[in-house]
C-alpha positions in Angstrom: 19.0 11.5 4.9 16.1 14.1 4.8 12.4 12.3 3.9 9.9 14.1 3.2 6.6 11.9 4.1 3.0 12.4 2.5 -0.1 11.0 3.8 1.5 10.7 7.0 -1.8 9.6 8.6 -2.3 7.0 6.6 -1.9 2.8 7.4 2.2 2.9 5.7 2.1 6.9 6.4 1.7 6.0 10.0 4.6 2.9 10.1 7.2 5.5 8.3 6.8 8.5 10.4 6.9 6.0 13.5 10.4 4.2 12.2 11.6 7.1 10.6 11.3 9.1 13.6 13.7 7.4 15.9 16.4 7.6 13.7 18.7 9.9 14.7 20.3 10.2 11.1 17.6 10.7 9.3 15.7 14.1 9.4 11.8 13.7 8.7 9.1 16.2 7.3 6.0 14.1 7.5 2.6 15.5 6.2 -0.9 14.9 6.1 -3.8 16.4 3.9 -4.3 19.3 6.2 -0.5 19.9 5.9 0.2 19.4 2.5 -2.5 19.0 0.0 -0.6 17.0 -2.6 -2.9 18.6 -5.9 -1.8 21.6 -5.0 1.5 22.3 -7.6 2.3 25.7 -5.7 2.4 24.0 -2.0 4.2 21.1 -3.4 6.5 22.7 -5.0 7.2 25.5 -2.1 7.3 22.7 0.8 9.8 20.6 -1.3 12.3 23.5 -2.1 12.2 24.7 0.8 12.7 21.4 3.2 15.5 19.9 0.1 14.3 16.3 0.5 16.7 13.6 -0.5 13.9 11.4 -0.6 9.9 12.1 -0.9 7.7 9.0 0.1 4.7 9.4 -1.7 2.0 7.5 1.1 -1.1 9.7 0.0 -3.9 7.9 -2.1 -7.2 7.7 -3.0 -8.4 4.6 -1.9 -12.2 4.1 -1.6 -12.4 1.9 -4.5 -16.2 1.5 -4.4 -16.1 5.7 -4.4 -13.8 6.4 -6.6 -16.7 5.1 -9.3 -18.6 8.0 -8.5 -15.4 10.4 -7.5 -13.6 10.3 -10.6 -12.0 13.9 -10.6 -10.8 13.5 -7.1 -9.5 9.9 -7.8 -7.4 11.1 -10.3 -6.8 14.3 -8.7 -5.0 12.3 -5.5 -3.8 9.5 -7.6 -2.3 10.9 -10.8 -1.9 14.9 -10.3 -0.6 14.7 -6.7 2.4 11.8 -7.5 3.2 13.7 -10.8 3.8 17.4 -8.9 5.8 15.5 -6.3 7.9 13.7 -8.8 8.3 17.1 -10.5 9.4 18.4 -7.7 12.1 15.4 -6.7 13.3 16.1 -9.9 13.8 19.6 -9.4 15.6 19.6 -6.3 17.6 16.3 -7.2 15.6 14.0 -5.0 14.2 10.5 -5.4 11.1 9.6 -5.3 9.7 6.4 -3.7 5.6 5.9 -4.6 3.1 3.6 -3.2 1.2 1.8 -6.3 -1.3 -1.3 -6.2 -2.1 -4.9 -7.6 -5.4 -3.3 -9.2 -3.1 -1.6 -11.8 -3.5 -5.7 -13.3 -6.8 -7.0 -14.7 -7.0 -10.1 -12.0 -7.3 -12.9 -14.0 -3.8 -13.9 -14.8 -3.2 -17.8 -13.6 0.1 -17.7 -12.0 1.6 -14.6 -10.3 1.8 -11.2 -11.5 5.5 -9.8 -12.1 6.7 -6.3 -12.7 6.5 -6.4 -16.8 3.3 -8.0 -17.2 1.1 -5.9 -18.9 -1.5 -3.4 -16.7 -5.4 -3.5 -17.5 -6.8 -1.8 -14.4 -10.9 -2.6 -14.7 -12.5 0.2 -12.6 -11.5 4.1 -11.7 -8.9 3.4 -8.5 -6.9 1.0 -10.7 -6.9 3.4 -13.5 -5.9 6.4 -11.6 -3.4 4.7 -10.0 -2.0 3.4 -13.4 -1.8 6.5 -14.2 0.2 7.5 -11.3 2.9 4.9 -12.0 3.5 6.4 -15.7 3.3 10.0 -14.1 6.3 9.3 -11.7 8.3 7.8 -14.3 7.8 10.2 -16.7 8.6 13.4 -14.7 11.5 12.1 -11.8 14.4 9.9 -13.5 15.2 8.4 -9.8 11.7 6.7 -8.8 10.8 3.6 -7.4 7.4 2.2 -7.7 6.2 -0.1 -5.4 2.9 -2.1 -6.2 1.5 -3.7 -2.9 -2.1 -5.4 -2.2 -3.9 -6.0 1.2 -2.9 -3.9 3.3 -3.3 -4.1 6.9 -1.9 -2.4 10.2 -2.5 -1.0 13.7 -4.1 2.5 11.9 -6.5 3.0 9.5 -9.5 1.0 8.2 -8.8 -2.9 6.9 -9.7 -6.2 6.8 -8.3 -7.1 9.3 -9.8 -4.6 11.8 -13.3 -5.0 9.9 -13.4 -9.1 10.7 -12.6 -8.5 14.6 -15.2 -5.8 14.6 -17.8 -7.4 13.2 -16.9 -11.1 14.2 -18.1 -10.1 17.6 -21.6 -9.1 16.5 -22.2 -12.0 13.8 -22.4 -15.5 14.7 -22.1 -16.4 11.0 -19.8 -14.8 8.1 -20.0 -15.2 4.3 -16.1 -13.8 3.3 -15.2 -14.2 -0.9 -13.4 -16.8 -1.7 -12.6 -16.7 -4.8 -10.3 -13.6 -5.2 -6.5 -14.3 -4.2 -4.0 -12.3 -3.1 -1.1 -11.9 -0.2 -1.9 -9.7 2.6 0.8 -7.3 3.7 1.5 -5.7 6.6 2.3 -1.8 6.6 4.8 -2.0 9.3 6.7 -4.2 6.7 6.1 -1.9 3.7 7.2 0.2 5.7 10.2 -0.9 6.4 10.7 -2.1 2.6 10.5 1.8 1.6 13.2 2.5 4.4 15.7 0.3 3.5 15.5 1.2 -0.4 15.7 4.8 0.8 18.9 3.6 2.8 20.7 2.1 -0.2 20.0 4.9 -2.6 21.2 7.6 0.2 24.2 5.5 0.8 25.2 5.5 -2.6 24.9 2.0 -3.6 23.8 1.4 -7.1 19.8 1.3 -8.0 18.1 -0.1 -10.6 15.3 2.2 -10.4 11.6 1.4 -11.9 8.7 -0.5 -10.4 8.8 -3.4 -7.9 6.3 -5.8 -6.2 5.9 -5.9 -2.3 3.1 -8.0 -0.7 2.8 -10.9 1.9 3.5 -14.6 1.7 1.6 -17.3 1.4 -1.0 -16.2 -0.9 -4.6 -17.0 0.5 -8.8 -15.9 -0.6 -9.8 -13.5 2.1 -12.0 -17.0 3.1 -8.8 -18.0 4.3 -7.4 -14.6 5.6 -10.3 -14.4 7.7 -10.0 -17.8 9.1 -6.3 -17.4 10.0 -7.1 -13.7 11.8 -10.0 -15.3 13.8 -8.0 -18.1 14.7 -5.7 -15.6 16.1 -7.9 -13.8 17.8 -9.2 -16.6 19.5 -5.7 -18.0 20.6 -4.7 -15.1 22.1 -8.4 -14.4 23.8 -9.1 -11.3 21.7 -12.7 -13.2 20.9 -14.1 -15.8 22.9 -16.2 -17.5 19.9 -15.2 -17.6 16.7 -18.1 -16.9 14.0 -19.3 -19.9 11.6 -17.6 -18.4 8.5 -18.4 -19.8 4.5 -16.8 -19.0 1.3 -18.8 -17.2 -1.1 -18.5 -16.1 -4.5 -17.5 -12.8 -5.9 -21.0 -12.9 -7.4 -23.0 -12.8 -4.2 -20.9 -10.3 -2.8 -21.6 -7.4 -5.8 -19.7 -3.9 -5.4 -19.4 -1.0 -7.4 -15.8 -1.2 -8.7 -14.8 -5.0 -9.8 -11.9 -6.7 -7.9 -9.4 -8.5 -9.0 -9.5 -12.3 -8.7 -5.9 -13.0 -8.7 -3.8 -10.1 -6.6 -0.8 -12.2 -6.4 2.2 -10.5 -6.7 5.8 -11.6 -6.8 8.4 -10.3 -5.5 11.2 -11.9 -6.6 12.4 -8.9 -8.5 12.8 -6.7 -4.7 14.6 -10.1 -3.5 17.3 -10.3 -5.9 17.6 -6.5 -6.1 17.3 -5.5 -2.4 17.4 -8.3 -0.5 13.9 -7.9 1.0 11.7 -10.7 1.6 8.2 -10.9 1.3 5.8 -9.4 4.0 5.4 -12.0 6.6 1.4 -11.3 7.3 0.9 -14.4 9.8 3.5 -12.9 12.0 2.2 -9.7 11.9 -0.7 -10.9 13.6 0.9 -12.5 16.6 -0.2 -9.3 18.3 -3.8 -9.2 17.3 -4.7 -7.1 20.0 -3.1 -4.0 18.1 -6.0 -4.1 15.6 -8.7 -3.7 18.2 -8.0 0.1 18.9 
């Protein structure tokens, strides 16, 4: 297997190159911006024909979603231009493409879990360019997989997780929203999700391409995210005091881009298909002291 890896810095970038890596069967190109800007046709196009992928992970996004308000060209640029030349690309050389997509593709005020056919309304610029992603994949590589996560967190990168230990040692009180749901998910997992799709469709098994959902069980407000991760923290002596935290609402918590009130995926659909459970986020903070770097 040959994987070409984009956004190789990033929080899943990181977990892929690291995994993919110490396999010795698998032979790995992994790239950040400097390396490989992906809105460049004429550098995606030379690095893929020349390397012969059998499998491009697509791990480069635009994701300041407050930002992209204001960025719009560049949103769309990263999110929409740069999966479409790399799925052109896959196609060209007979390679599948495997691309990272997100729960704000969905309006957010479903009341029951969002599944793979439910319609999209994205309601600010990072949804939409991300949307529009998805239907550029599709549309230019026949064997693509979409995979729609939300809340990601891991050892690299900027997250919620590594926000609340920050600042939980310089607050002695925390408002945290709690009325938007969703499951956190850990990168290491989605991670090793993307690997062992890769491994199937390398191996020949059959593939029901298209889009799936990938997140973390059990679905929780990030009031009660941020409980469990200083509760954590505290058990395994990361803090010494945990802060006096209180659910807000959305409302007194105001932002640029709207969020999402209900993130909640399922992923049923990767379960039957692959055999891949849910990301187990509680677990993945059994080592909270790898988010304090």
């Amino acid at each position: 297997m040959r994987v070409l890896i984009t956004g190789c810095n990033g929080q899943v970038g990181c977990s892929l190159t690291e995994q993919l890596t110490k396999d010795t069967n698998v032979e790995v190109l992994a790239l950040d911006r400097d390396r490989l800007d992906i809105t460049d046709q004429d550098a995606v196009n030379a690095t893929v024909v020349e390397f012969q992928p059998t499998v491009i992970i697509n791990a480069a996004a635009y994701t300041a979603v407050d930002k992209a308000e204001e960025e719009i060209e560049l949103s769309y640029a990263i999110n929409r231009d740069g999966p479409k030349y790399l799925a052109l690309a896959a196609q060209g050389v007979g390679a599948t493409i495997l691309h990272i997509s997100t729960d704000y593709v969905f309006e957010g005020n479903k009341n029951s879990d969002y599944v793979e056919t439910d319609s999209t309304n994205p309601q600010g610029i990072y949804g939409d360019s991300k949307l529009a992603g998805e239907v550029a994949v599709a549309e230019a590589c026949d064997k693509h997989i979409i995979l729609r996560t939300a809340w990601v967190f891991g050892e690299n990168g900027n997250n919620f997780v590594k926000t609340m230990l920050r600042i939980g040692t310089t607050h002695d009180a925390l408002g945290i929203v709690g009325d938007q749901f969703g499951g956190p998910t850990y990168a290491g997992d989605i991670a090793n999700a993307l690997i062992q799709i890769a491994n199937d469709i390398t191996q020949g098994d059959t593939v029901e391409y298209g889009i799936y959902h990938y997140s973390g069980l059990p679905h929780v407000s990030w009031y009660e995210f941020a409980q469990i991760i200083f509760d954590k923290a505290l058990e395994q002596g990361v803090i010494k005091t945990k802060p006096n935290l209180s659910s807000i609402e959305t409302s007194q918590y105001p932002t640029p881009a709207k969020r999402p009130s209900n993130s909640c995926l399922n992923t049923d659909k990767i379960n039957n298909v692959f055999s891949i459970e849910a990301s187990d986020w509680k677990l993945a903070l059994d080592n909270i002291h790898a988010y304090t770097g």
